[in-house]
C-alpha positions in Angstrom: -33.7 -20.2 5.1 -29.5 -20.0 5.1 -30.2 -24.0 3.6 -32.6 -22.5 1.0 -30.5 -19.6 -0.3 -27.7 -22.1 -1.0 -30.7 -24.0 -3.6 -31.1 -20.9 -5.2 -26.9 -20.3 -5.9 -26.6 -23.6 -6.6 -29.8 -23.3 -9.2 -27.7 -20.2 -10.7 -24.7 -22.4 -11.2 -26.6 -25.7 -12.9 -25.8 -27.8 -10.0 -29.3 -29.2 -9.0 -28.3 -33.2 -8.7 -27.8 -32.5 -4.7 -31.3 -31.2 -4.3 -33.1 -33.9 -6.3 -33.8 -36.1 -3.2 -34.6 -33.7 -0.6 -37.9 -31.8 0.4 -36.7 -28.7 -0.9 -36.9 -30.2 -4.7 -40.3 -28.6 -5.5 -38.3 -25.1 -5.5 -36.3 -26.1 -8.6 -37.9 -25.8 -11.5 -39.6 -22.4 -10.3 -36.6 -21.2 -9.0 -35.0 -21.3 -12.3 -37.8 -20.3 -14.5 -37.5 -17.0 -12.2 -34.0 -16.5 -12.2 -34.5 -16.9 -15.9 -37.0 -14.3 -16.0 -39.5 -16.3 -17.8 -42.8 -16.4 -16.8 -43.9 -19.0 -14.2 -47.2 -19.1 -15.4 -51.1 -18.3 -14.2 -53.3 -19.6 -12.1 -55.3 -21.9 -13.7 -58.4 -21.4 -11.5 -61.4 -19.9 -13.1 -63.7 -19.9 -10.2 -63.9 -19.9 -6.4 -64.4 -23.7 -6.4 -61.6 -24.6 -8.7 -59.0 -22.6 -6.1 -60.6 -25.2 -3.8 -58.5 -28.1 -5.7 -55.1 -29.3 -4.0 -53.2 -29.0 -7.3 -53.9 -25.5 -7.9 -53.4 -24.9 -3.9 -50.0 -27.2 -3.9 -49.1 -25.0 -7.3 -49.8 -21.7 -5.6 -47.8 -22.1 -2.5 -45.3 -23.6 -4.0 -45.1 -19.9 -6.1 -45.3 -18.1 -3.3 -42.1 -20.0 -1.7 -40.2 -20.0 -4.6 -41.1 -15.9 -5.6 -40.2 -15.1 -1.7 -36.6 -16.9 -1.9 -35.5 -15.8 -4.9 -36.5 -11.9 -3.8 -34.3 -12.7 -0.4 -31.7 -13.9 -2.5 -31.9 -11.1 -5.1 -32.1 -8.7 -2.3 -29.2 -9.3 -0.8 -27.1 -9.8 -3.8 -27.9 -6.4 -4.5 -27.7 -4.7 -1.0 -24.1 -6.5 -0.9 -23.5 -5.1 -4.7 -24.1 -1.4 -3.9 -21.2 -1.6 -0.5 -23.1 -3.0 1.8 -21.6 -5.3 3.7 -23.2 -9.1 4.2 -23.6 -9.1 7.5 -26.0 -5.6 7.4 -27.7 -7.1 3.8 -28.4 -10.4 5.9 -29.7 -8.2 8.4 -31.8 -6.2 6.2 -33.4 -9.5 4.4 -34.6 -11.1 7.8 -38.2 -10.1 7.6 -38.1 -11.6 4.2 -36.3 -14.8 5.5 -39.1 -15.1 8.4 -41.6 -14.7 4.9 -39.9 -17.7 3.3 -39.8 -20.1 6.4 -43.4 -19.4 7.1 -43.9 -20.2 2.9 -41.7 -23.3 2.6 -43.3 -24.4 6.2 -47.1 -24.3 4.8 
């Protein structure tokens, strides 16, 4: 997750080229779109069978991953930003962190 948090600071800062050709690269583009706030989108399944299709399943996890690293990220920046200090913020996010292995993992 530590390798995965430094994708989402290097996302804030434009400087992507490094993360092109590894397996991380699906994060990118919704990575930024959240960090933009813009919306990533909706599911485009209308029915129990069409959630059945690999697209829409490869499109939902990769969501989920993306939505649970930016929230660690976001968490900590903000646990650090009110005097915490990074150590106890890393701390705090580890449940999280465990949620993002598991996500990026699937």
């Amino acid at each position: 997750v530590k390798i995965l948090l430094k994708l989402v600071k290097d996302v804030q800062s434009g400087n992507i080229k490094d993360w092109e050709n590894t397996d991380a690269k699906y994060l990118l583009g919704p990575v930024e779109t959240m960090l933009n706030g813009e919306e990533g989108g909706s599911c485009v399944a209308e029915s129990k069978d069409a959630m059945m299709d690999v697209n829409v399943l490869c499109d939902a996890y990769q969501h989920r991953a993306a939505r649970l690293l930016v929230n660690v990220a976001q968490q900590i920046q903000t646990d650090v930003m009110e005097g915490k200090i990074f150590e106890d913020a890393w701390n705090g996010a580890l449940i999280q962190m465990g949620r993002v292995s598991r996500a990026h993992s699937a």
